[in-house]
N, C-alpha and C positions, 0 to 999 in steps of 0.2 A: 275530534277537534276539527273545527270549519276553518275555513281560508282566514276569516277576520280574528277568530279569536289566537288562531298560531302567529299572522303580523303582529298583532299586539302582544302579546306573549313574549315575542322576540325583541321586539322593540323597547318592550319592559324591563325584560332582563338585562339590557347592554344600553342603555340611553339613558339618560340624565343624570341628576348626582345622585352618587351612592350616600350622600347625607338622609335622603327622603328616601328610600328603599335601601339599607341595609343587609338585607336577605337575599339581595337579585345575586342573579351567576358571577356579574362581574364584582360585583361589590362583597360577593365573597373570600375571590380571589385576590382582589385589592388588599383586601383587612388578612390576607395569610388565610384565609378559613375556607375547607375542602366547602364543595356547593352540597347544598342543602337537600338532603337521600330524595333521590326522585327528579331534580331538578334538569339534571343531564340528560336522564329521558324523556323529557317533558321536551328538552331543548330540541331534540333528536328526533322526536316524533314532529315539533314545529316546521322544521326544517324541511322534511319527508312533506309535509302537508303544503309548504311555501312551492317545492319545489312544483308537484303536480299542479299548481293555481299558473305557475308563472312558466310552465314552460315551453311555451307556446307565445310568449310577450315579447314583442322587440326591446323592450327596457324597463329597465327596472328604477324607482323611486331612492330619491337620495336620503332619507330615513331609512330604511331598508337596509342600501347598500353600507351605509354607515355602522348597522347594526351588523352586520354576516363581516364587514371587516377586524370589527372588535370582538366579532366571538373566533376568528382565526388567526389575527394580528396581535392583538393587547390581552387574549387570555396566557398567548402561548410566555408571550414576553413575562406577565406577570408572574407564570407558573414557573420559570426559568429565574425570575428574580427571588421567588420566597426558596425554589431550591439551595440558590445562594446565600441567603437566609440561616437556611438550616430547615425550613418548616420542612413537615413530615406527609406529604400529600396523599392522601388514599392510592393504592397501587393502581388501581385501573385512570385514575384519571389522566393519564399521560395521553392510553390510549384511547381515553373521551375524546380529548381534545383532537388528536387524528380523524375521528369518526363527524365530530362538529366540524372542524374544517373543511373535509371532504362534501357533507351538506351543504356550505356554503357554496362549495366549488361548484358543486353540483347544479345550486341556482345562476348562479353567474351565468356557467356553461350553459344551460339546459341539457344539461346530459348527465344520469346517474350516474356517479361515482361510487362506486361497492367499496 
């Protein structure tokens, strides 16, 4: 995966309405539905690939930062409210979401987060 095609990737999955993309990471989480097999690694491998393009940048784009806020702010919150719910979330995605956040972190910073 290239630099461009992981921003847009990312940007896809967390931006605009979940009306016209149904399937994205967030818009799965919204509707209660665990993200779609692959989708988390997909996000993960993004992130890794955002990270090396930008970390070297004195700043980063407000698309961008609006997307890495929503996949460590408004997933986590989401994943927390279908708990409330009752939904039944795949086991490991608790600890997706640690692992996406820390990416995000990771860009913000410039500095891997492991």
């Amino acid at each position: 995966m290239d630099f461009d095609t992981a921003r847009q990737f990312v940007l896809r999955q967390t931006l605009g309405p979940s009306d016209d993309r149904p399937d994205t990471f967030i818009a799965c989480l919204r509707q209660g539905n665990p993200p779609i097999p692959g989708q988390v690694t997909s996000l993960l491998l993004a992130l890794k690939v955002l990270f090396g393009g930008l970390k070297q940048e004195p700043s980063l784009d407000r698309p961008l930062v609006q997307a890495l806020f929503i996949l460590t702010y408004e997933s986590r919150r989401l994943f927390k409210a279908g708990q409330q719910r009752g939904v039944t979330w795949p086991p490991m995605l608790d600890d997706d979401l640690i692992r996406i956040a820390k990416g995000a972190e990771s860009i913000v910073f410039g500095e891997w987060q492991a």
